[in-house]
LOMI-878368 format. One line per 5 residues: number of its first residue (from 1); their letters; for each residue z, x, y of N, C-alpha, C, O, CB. Coordinates in pm, whole numbers, plus 32768, in hexadecimal, padded with zeros to 4 digits. Each point is the difference from the previous one (the first is absolute). Glycine has a CB too. Layout:
! LOMI-878368
NUM) A) Z:X:Y:Z:X:Y:Z:X:Y:Z:X:Y:Z:X:Y; ...
//
This chain:
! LOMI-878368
1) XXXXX) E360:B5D6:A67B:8072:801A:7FA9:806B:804D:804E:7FDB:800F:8075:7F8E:7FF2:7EBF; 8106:8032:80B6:8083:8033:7FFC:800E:807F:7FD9:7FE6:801E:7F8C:8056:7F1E:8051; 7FED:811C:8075:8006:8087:800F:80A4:7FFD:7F85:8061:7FB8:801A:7F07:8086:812E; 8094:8007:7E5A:805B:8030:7F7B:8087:803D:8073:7FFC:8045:8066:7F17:801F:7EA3; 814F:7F64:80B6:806B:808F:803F:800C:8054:7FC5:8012:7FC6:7F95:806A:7FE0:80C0
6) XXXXX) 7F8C:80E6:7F8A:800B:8076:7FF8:8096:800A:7FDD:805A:7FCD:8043:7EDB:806C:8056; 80DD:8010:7EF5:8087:801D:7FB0:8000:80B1:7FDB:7FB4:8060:800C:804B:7E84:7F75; 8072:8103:8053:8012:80AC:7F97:8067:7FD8:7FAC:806E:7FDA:8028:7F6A:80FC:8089; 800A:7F30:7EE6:804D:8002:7F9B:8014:8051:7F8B:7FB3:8060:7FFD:802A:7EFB:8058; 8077:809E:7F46:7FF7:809C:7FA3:7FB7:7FBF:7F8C:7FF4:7F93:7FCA:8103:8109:806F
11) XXXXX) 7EE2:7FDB:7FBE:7F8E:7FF6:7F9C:8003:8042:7F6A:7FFB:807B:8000:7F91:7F7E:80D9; 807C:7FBA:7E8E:803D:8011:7FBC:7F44:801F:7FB6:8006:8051:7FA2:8139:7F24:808B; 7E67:806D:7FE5:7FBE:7FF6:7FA0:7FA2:8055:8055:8036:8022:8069:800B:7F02:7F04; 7F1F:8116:807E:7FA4:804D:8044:7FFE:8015:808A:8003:7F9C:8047:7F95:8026:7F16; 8064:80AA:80D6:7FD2:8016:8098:8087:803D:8042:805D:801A:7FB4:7EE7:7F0C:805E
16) XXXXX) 80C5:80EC:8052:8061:803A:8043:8079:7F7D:8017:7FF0:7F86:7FFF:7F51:8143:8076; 8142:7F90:7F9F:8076:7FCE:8006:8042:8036:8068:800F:807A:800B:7FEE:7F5C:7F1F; 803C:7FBF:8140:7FD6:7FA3:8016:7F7B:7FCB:8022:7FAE:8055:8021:8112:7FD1:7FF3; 7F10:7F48:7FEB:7F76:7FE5:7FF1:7FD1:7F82:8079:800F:7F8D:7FD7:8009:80C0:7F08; 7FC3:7FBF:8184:7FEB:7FAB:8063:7F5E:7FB6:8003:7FA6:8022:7FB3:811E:807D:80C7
21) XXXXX) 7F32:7F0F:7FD9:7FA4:7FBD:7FEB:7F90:8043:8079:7F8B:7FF2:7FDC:8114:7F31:7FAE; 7F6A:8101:80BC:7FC3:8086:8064:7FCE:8068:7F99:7F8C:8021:7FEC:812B:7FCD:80E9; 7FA7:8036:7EF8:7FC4:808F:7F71:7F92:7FAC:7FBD:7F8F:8032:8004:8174:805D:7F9A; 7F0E:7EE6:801A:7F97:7FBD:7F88:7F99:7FE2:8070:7F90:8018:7FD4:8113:7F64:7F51; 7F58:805B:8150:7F93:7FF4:804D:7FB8:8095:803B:7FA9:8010:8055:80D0:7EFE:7FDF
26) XXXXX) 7FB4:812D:7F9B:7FB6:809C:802D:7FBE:802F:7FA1:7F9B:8041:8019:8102:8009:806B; 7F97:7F9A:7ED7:7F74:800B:7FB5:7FB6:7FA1:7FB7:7FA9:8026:7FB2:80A8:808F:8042; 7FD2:7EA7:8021:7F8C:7FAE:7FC5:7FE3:7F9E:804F:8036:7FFC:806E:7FFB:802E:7EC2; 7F92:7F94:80B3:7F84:7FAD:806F:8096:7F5E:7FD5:8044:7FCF:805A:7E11:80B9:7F6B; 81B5:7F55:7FC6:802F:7F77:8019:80AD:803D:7F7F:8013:806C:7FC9:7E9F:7EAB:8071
31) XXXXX) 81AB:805C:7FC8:806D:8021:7FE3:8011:7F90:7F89:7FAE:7FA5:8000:80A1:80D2:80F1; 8002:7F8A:7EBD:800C:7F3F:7FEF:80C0:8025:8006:8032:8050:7FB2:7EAF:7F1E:7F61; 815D:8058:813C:808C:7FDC:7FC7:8030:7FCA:7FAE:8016:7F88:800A:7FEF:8084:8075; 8019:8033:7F1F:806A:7F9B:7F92:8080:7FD9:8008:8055:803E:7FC1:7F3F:801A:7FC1; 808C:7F42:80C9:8096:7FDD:8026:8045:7FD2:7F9E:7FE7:7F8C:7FE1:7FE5:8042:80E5
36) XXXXX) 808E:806F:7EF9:8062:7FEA:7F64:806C:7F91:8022:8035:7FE9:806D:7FC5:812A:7F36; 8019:7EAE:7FDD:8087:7FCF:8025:806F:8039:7FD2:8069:7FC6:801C:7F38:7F8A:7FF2; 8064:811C:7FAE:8084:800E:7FBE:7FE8:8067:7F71:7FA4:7FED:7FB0:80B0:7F07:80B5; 8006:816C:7F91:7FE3:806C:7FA8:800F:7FA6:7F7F:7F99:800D:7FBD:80BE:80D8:80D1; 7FF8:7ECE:7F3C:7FF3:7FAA:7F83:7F99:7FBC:7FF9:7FD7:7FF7:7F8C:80EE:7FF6:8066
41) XXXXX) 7EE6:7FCA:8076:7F82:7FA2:7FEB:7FBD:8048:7F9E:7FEB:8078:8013:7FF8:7F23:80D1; 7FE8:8018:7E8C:7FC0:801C:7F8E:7F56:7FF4:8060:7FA8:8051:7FE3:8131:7F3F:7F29; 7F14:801B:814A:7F8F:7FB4:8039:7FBC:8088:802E:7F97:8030:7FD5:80D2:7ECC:807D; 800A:8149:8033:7FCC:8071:801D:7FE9:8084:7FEF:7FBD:804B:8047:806B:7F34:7FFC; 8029:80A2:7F34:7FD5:8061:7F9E:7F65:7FDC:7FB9:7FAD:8058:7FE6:8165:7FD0:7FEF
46) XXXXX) 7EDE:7F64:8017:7F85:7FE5:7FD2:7F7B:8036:8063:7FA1:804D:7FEF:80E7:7EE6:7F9A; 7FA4:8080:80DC:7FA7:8001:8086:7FEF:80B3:800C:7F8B:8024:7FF3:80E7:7ED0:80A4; 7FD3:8157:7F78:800D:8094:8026:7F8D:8047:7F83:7FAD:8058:801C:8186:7F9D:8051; 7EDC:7FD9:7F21:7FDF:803E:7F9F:7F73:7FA7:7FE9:7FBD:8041:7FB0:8144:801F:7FF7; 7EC2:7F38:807A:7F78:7FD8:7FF6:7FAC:803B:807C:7F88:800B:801B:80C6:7F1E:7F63
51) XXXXX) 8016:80F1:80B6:7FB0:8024:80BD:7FD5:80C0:7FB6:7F99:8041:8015:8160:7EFE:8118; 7F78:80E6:7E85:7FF3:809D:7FFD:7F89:800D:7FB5:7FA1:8042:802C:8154:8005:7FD9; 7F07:7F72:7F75:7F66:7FCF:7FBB:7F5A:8032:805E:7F9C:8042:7FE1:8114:7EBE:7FC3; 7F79:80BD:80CB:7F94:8004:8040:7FEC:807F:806D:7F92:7FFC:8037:807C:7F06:7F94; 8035:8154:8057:8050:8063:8030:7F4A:8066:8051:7FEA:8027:8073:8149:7FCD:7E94
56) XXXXX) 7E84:8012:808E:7F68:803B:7FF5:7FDC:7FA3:806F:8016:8018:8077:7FAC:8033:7E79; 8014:7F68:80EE:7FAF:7FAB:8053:8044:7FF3:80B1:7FBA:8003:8065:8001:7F6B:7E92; 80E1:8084:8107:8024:7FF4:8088:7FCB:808B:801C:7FA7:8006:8055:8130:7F4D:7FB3; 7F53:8121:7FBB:7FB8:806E:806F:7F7E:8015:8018:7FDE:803B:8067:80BF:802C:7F69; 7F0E:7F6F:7FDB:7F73:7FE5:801E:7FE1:7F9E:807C:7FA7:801B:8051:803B:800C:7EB7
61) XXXXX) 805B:7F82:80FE:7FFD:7FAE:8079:8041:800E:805C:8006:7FA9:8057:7FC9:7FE4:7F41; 808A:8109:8071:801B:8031:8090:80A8:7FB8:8020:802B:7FF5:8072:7E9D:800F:7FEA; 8184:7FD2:7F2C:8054:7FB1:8003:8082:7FFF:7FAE:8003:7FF1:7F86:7F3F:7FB9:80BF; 8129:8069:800A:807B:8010:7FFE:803A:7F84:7FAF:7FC7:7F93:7FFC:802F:80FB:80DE; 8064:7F88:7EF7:8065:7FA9:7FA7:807B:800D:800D:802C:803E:7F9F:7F51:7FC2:7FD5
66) XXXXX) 8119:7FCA:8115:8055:8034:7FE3:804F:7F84:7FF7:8006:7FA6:8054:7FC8:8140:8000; 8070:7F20:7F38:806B:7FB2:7FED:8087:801B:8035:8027:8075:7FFE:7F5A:7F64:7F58; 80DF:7FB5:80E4:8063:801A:804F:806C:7FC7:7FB4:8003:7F86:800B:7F80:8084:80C7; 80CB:8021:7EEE:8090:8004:7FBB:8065:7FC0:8052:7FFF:804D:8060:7FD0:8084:7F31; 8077:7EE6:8085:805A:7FAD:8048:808D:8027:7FAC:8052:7FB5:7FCD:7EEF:7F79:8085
71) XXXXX) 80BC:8155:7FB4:8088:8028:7FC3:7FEF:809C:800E:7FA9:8026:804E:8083:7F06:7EF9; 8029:8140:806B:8042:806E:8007:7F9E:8079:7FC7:7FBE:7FE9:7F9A:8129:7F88:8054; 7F12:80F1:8044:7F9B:807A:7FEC:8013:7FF9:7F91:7FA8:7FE1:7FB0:8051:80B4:80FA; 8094:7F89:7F31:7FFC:8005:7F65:7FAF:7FA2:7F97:7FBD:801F:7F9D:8115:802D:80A9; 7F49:7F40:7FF0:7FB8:7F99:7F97:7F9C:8005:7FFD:7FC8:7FE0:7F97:80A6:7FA0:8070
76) XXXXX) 7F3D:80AC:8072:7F6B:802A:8016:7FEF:8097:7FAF:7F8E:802A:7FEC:8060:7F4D:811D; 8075:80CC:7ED1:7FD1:8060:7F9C:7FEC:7FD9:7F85:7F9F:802B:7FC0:80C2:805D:80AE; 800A:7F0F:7F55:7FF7:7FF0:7F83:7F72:7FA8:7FD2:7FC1:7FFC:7F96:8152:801D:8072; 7EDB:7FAA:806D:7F6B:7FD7:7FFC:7F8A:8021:7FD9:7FB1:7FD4:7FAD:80A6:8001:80C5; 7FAF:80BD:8010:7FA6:8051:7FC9:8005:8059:7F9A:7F92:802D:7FE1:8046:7FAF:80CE
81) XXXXX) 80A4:8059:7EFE:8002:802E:7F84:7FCC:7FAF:7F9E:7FB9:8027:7FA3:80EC:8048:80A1; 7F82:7F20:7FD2:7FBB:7F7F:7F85:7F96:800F:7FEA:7FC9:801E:7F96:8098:7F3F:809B; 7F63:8083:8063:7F79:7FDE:7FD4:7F70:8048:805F:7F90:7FD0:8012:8102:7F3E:7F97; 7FA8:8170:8084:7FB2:8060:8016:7F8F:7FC0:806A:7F8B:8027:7FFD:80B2:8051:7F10; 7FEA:7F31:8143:7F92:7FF3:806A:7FAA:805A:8045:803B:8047:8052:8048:7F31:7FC1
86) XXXXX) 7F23:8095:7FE6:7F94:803A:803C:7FCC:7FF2:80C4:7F98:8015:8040:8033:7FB7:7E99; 80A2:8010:8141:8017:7FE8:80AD:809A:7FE7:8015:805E:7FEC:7FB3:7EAB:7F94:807D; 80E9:8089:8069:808B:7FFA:8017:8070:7FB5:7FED:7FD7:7FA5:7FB9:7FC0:80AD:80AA; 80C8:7FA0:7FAE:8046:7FA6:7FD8:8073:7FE4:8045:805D:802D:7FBC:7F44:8001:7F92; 809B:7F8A:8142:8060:8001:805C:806A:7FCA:7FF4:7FEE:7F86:7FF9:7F87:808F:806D
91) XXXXX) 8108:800B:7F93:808D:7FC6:8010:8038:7FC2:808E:802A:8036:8066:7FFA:8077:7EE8; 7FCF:7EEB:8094:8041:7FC8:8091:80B1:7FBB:7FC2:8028:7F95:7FD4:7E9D:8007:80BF; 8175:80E3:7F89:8075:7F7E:7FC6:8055:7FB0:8051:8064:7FD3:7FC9:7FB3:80B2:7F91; 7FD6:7F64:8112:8018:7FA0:809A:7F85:7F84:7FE7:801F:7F89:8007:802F:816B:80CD; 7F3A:7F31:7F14:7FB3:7F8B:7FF4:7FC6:800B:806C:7FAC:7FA6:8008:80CB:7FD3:7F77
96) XXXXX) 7F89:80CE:80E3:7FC5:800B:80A5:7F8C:7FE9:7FED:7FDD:7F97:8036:80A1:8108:8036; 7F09:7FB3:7F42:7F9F:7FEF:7FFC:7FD1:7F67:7FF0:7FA6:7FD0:8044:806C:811B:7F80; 8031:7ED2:7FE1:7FD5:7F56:7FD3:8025:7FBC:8082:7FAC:7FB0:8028:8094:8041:7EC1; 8039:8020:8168:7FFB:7FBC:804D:7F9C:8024:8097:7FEE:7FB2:805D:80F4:8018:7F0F; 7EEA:80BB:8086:7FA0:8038:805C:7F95:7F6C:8018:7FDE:7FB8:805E:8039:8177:7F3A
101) XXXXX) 7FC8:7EDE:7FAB:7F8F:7FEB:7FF4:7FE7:7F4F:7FD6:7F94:7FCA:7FE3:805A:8155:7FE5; 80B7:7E94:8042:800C:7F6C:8013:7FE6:7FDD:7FA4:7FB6:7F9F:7FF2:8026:803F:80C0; 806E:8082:7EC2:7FE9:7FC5:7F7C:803E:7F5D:7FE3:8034:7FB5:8052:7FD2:8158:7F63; 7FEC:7EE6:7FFB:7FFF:7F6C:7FE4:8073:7FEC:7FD6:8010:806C:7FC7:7F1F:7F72:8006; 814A:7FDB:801F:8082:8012:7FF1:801A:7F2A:7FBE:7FDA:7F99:8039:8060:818C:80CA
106) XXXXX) 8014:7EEF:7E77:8028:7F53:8004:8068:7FFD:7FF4:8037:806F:7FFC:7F34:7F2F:7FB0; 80EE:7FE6:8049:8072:7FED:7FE0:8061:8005:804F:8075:7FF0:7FDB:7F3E:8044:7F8B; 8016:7FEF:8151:8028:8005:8061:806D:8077:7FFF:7FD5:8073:7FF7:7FDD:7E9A:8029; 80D6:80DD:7FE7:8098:8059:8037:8002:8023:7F61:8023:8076:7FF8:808F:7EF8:80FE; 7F38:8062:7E93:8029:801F:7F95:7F7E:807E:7FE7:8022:8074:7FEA:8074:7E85:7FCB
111) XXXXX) 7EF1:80E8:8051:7F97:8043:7FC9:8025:80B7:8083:7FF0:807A:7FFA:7F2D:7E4F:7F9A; 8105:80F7:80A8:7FF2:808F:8062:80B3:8075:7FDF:8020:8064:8041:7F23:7ED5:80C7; 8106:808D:7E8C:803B:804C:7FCC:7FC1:8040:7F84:7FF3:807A:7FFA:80B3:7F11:8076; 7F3B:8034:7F42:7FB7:8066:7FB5:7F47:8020:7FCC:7FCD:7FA0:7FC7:8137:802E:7FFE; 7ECE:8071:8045:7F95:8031:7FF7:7F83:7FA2:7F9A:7F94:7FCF:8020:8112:8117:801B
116) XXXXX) 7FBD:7F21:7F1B:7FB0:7FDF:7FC7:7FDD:7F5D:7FEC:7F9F:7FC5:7FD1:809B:8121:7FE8; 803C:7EF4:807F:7FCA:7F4F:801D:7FC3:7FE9:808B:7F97:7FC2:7FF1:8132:7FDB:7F81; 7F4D:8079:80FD:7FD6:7FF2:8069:7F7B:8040:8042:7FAF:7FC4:8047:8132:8013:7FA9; 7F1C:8083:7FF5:7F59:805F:8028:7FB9:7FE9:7FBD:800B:801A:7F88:8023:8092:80BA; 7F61:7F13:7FFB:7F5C:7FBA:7FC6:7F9F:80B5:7FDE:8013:8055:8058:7FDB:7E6B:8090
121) XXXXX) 7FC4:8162:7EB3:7FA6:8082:803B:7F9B:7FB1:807C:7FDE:7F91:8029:8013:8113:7EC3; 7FFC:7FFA:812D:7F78:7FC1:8073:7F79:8067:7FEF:7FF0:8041:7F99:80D3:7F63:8147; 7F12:8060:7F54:7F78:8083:7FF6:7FA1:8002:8075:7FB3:7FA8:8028:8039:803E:7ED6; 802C:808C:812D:7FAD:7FEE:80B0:7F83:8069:7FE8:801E:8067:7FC3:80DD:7F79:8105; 7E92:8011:7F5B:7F67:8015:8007:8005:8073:8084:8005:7FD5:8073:7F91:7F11:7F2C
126) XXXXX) 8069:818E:804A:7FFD:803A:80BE:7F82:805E:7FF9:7FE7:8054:7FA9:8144:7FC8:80A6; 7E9C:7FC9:8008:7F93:8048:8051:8005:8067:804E:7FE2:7FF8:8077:7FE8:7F5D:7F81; 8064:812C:7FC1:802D:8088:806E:7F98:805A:802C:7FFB:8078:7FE5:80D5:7F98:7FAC; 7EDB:7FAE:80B7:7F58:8033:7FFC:8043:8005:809F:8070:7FD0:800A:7E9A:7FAB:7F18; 80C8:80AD:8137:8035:7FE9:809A:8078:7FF2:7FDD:8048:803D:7FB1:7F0D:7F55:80D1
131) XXXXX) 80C2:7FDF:7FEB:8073:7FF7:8015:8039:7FA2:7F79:7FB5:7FAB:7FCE:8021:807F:8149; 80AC:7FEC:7EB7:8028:7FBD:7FAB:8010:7F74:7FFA:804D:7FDA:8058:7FF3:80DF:7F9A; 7F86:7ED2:7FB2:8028:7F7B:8022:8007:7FE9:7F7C:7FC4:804A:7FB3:7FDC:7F6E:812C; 80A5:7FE4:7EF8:800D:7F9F:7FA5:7F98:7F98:7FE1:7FE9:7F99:803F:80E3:8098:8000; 7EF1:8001:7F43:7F7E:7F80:7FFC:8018:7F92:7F94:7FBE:7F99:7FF4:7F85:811A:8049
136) XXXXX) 812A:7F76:7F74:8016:7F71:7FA1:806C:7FFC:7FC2:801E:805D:7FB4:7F17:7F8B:801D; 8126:7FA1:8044:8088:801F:7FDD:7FFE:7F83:7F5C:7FBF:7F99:7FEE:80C8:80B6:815E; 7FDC:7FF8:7E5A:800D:7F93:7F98:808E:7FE6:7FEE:8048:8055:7FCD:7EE9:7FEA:7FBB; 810C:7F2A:80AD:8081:8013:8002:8020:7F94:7F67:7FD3:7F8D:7FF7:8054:80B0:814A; 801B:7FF6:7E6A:802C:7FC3:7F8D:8076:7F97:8042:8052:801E:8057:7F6F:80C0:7EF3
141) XXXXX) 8032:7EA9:8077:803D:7F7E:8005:8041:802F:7F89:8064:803F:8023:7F02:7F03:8056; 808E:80BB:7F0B:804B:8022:7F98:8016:8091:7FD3:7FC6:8064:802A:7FF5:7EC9:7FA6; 80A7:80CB:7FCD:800A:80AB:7FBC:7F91:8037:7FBE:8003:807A:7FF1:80DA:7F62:7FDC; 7ECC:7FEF:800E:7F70:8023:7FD1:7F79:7FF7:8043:7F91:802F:7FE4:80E2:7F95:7F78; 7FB9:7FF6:8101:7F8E:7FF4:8063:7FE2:808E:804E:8035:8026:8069:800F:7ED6:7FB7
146) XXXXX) 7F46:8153:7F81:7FCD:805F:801F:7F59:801F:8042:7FAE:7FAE:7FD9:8117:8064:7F81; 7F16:803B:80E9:7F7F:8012:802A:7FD1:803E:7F65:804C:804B:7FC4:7FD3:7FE1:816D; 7F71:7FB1:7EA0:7FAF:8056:7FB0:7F8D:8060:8029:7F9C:7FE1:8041:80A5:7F72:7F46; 7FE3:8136:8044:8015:8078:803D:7F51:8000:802D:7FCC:8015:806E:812E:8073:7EF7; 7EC7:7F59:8015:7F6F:7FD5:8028:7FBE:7FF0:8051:7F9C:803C:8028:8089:7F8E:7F75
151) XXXXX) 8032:7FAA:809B:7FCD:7FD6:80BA:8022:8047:8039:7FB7:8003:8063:8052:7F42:7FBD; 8065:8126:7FEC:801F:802B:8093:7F92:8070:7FD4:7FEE:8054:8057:8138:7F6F:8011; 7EA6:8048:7F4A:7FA6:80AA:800B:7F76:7F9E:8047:7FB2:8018:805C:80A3:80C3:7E81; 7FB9:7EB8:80CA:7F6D:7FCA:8043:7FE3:7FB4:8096:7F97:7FE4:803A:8053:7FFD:7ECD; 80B0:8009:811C:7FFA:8039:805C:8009:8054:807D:7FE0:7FEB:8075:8012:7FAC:7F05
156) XXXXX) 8058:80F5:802E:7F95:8087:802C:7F80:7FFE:801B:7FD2:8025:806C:809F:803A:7F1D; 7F4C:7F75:8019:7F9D:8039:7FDF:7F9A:7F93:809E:7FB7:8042:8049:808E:8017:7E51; 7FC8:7F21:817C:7FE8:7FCF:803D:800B:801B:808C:7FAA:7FCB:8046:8069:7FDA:7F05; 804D:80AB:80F2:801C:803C:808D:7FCB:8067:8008:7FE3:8025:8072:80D0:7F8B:7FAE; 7F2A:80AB:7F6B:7FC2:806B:7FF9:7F5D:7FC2:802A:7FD0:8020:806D:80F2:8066:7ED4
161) XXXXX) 7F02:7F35:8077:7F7B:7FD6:800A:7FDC:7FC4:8087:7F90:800B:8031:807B:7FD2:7EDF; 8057:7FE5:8128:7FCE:7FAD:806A:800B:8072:809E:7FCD:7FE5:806D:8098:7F08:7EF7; 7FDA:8175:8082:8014:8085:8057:7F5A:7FEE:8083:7F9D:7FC1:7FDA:80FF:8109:7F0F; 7F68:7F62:8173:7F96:7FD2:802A:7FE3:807E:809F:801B:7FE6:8075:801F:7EE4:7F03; 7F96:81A0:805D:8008:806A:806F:7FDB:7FC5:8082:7F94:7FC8:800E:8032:80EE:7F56
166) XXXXX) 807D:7F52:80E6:7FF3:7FF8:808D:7FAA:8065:8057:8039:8061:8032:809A:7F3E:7FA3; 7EB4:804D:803E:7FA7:8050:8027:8000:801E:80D6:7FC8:805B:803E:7FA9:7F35:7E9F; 80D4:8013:8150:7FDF:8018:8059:809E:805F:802D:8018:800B:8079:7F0D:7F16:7F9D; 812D:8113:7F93:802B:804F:8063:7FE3:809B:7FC6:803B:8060:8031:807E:7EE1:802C; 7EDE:80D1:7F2B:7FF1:8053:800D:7F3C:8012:7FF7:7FB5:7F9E:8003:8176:8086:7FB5
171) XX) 7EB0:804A:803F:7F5B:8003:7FD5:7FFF:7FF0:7F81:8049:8040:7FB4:7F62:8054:80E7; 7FE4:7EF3:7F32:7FFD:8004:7F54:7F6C:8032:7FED:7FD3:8012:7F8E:80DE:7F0E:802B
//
């Protein structure tokens, strides 16, 4: 897999502000990215708020939830006033991060002016155990085409299990 690029962005919802991806890899084992399309998407207010549902269980499984806002701190506040997320919550209002991370974009020259027609969500799987890599990316073809939050814990839960100590570089 693919080593993540590393961001900082401000941070409207839990944890320190600004919030980099070096800081979320210093205290949990895996990440999931939530790549937004757009502070109006009804899709990804939904998505934010079924993912927060489950909020228990990601920290039981050692696992981060940050959704990435493709718009203005501010709008990433009113967000989190709404609806009180229980993890962080990042403003990118350049979009740098989506294009870091080769979000999915349609409609060609038209879709890349504005946000909420043109930006697909996506959702990236990262493994910040060692070295950081990317273990499963979900890129939405449509505005609803979402990962269900389910699988990505399960598989958490699956990279966790298959973990496999390496005995010969140390004494077991």
């Amino acid at each position: 897999m693919t080593a993540p690029p590393d961001f900082e962005l401000r941070n409207a919802g839990i944890g320190p502000d600004p919030l980099s991806l070096s800081t979320i890899a210093d205290v949990v084992d895996f990440a999931v990215l939530l790549l937004l399309r757009d502070y109006h998407c009804p899709k990804c207010r939904a998505q934010v708020q079924r993912v927060a549902e489950k909020a228990e269980q990601l920290e039981r499984n050692d696992t981060a939830v940050v959704p990435i806002l493709p718009d203005s701190y501010e709008k990433a506040t009113d967000w989190q006033a709404e609806y009180d997320l229980p993890f962080p919550l990042l403003a990118d209002p350049h979009g740098e991060v989506g294009e870091e991370y080769d979000q999915p974009r349609r409609f060609g020259v038209l879709g890349s002016l504005h946000d909420l027609i043109g930006r697909m969500p996506k959702a990236l799987l990262l493994d910040l155990r060692g070295v950081a890599e990317i273990v499963h990316v979900h890129e939405g073809e449509t505005p609803g085409d979402r990962p269900d939050i389910e699988d990505l814990l399960g598989r958490v839960d699956e990279m966790r299990d298959s973990f496999v100590f390496d005995c010969t570089l140390v004494d077991c």
